[in-house]
N, C-alpha and C positions, 0 to 999 in steps of 0.2 A: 559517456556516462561515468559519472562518477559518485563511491557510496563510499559513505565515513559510517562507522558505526562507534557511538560515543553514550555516557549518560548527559549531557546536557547538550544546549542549542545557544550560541551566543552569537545572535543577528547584531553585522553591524552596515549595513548597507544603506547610506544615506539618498532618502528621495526613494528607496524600492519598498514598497510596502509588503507588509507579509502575512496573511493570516492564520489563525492559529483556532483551534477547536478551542468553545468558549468552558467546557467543562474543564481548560488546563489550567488558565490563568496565571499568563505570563507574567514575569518580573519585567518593568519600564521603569528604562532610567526617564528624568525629568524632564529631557527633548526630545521626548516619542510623545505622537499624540495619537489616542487614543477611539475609535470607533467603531462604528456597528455597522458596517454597511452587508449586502450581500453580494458576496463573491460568484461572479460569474450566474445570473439566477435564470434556470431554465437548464440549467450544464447538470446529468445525471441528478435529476431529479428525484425519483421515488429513492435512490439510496441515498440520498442527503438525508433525505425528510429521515426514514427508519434510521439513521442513524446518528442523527442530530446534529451534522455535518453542512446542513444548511446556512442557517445563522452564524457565522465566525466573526471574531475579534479579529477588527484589522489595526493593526501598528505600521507607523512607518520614521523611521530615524530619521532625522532633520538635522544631522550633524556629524561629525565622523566620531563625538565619542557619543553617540547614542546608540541604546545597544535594547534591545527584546529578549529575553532572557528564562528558559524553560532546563528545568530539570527534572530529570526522570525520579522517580517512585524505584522503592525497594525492589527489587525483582523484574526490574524493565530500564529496557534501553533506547535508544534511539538511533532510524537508521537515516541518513540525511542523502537524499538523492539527489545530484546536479546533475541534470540533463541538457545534452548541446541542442540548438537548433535542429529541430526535423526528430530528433531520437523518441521512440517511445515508452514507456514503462506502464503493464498492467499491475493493480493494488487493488489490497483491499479498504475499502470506504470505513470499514469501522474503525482500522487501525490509525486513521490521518487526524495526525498532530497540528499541521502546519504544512502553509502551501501559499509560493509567492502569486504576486497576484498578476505577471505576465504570464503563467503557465498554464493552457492551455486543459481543461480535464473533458474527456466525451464517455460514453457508453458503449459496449460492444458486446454486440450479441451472437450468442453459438449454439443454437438449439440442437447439436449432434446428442447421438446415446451419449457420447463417450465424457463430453461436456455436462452433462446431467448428472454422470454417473460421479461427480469431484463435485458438484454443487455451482459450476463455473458459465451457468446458461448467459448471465447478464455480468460482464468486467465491466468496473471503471477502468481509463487508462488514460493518461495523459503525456503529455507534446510538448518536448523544449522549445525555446529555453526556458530555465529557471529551474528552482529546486520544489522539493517538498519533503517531508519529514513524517515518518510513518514510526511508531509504538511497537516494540516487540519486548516479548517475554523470552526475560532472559540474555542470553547475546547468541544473534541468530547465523544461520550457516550461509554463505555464498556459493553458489556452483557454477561454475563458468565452463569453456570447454573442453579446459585443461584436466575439468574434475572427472572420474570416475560414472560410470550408469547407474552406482547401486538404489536400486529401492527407496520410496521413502514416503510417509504418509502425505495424501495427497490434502488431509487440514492442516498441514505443517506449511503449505504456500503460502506468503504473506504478500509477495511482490513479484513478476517477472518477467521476461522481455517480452513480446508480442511473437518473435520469429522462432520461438523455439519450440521444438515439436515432442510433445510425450506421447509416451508409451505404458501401457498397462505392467505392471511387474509380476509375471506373469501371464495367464489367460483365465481370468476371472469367470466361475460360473454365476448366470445369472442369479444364485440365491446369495454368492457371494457380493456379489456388486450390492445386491437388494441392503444383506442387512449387514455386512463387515465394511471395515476398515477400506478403501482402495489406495492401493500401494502402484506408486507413482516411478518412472526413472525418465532419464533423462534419451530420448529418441536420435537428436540432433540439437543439438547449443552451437551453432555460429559464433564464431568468430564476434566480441565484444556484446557479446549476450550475456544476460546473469539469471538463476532465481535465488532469491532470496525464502529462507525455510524459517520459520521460527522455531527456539530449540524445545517448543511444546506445541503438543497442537491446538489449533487455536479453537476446535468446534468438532461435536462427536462428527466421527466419520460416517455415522449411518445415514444410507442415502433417503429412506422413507423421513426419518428423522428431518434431515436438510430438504426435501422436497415441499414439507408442512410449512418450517420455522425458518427457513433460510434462504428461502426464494430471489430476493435480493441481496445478498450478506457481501457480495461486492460492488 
């Protein structure tokens, strides 16, 4: 696995196509053509739809100097994951920019308290190879397993491995789960594991809140 974090995206992969949330609208050079198809239809379904992640703009370069070309907005960056063969990476569905179109996206479900209680019942998560490109506010934090346990809100998750195991920060009463913040650390991160944090969070942390309006939100 491997994560660039950058403000722009300068695709130049000729014959791979790649598609791209249609609310971005990429810059094409004049050997990319341009279309509307749907990416993968049936793959994580209701969080496409809620998050308009369905319909994408597909481009594909027909040349080596053709290029698909996305730049980030004031106060956002970009985090650009390439994943090898077999590797997995859980995201969230509303932050996806762009996502090549060999790469594999499914849904996974965890209906535990503990899952409920971070708003995490239903992940998207997707299967190298290829890459994808996920929107963060800000320039966002990596923690791998060299990093520290400490604490850290658990709407700050943007992206993260499948094998990594949290832990509450703390032992949260149930009034506290109910209407605060849940503060998140890290249990065990394996060896070439990551999460990725956003440096704001991306969604009130209150779980009644997220139970109503956020049922899907990965």
């Amino acid at each position: 696995m491997q994560i660039t974090i950058d403000q722009s995206l300068d695709y130049r992969i000729p014959g791979e196509k790649i598609f791209f949330s249609r609310e971005r609208g990429p810059t094409l050079s004049n050997a990319v053509v341009q279309s509307w198809p749907v990416y993968r239809p049936g793959r994580c379904l209701v969080s496409r739809l809620i998050h308009g992640r369905y319909f994408l703009s597909g481009a594909s370069p027909q040349a080596n100097n053709a290029s698909a070309s996305l730049r980030a907005s004031n106060g956002e960056s970009f985090t650009i994951i390439d994943l090898e063969p077999g590797e997995k990476c859980c995201f969230l569905m509303g932050s996806l920019v762009a996502i090549q179109e060999r790469l594999l996206i499914t849904t996974r479900f965890n209906f535990s308290f503990a899952a409920a209680a971070v708003g995490h019942c239903f992940i998207s998560a997707a299967t190298g190879p290829g890459l994808f490109v996920l929107s963060c506010n800000g320039h966002p934090s990596i923690l791998t397993s060299r990093d520290s346990t400490n604490g850290f809100p658990a709407s700050r998750m943007i992206a993260w491995s499948p094998d990594v195991v949290f832990a509450f920060g703390g032992i949260p009463s149930t009034p506290d789960v109910v209407l605060s913040e849940v503060v998140l650390r890290n249990d065990r991160v394996p060896a070439k594991c990551m999460v990725l944090l956003n440096s704001l969070s991306s969604v009130p942390g209150n779980f009644v809140i997220k139970a109503i309006k956020e049922a899907y939100r990965v």
